[in-house]
N, C-alpha and C positions, 0 to 999 in steps of 0.2 A: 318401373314395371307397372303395367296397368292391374287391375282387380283380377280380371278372367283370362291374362295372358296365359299362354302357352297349355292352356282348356279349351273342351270343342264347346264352352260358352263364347270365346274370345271370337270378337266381329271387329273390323280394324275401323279404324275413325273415315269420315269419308269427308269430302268435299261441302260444304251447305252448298253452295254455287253451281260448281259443275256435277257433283256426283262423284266425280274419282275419288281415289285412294289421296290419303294424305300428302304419301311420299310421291304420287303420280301426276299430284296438282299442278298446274300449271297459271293458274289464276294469279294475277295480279293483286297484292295487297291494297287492301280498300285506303282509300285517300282518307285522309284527314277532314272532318267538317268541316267547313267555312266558317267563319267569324264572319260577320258583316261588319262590323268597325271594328278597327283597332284597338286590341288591348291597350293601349297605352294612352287613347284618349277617354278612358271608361273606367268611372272610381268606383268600386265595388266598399259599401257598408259594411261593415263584419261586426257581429253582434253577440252577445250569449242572452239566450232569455228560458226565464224558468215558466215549464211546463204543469198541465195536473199531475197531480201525484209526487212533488218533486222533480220528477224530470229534468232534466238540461239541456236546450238545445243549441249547436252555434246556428247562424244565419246570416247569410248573406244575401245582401240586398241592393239597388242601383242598379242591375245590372238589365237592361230591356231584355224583353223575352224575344222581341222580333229583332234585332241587333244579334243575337246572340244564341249558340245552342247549348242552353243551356242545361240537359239532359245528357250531353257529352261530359260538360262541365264537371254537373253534379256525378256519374262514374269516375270521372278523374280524379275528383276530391272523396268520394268512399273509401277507393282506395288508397289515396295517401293517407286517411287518417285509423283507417282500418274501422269503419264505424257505418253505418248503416244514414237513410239519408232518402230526401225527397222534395219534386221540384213544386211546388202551389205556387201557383198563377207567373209571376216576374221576381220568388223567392225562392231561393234555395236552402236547403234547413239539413243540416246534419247532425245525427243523434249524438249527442254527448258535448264534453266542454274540451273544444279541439282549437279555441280564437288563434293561438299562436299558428301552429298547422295550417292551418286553412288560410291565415295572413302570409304566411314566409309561401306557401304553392301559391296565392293568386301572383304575389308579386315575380315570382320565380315565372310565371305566364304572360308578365309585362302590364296587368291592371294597377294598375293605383289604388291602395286600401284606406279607411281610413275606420278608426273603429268607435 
């Protein structure tokens, strides 16, 4: 049940794309981003290194930027680790100490890890 259901606050979800109604959508689910190479010939670094103030971050590294989308990537690995996270430059960095996580989902993607 939503916040304002069944309240003359309540406005239904709409469409980002077309506009309509949720349930009236007819829009094709968006494709998958492309890889440009193949995960399986691409050995992604995984790393923990300590930040100011203590900090921990994991980090993965090797992976081209232009090869790879690695902003998709980096959502995909927030969520499995439930942690927060961002891409600088050709590194991906996820907050906290997640090596395991973030090694068993690149592999479960088909990269090659090495740590």
């Amino acid at each position: 049940m939503r916040l304002f259901e069944g309240t003359e606050f309540f406005q239904p979800q709409h469409c980002e794309r077309c506009g309509d109604l949720e349930d009236d959508c007819q829009c094709p689910p968006l494709p998958e981003p492309k890889v440009l190479v193949d995960p399986e010939k691409q050995t992604a670094r995984v790393a923990i290194e300590k930040r100011k103030k203590g900090k921990v971050v994991t980090v993965v590294r090797g992976l081209a930027e232009k090869d790879n989308d690695l902003s998709h990537l980096l959502t995909r690995l927030k969520n499995h680790c439930g942690a927060g996270g961002a891409v600088k430059e050709d590194t991906i960095e996820i907050q906290g100490k997640h090596l395991d996580r973030v090694e068993a989902f690149l592999k479960q993607c088909g990269y090659r890890t090495r740590t």
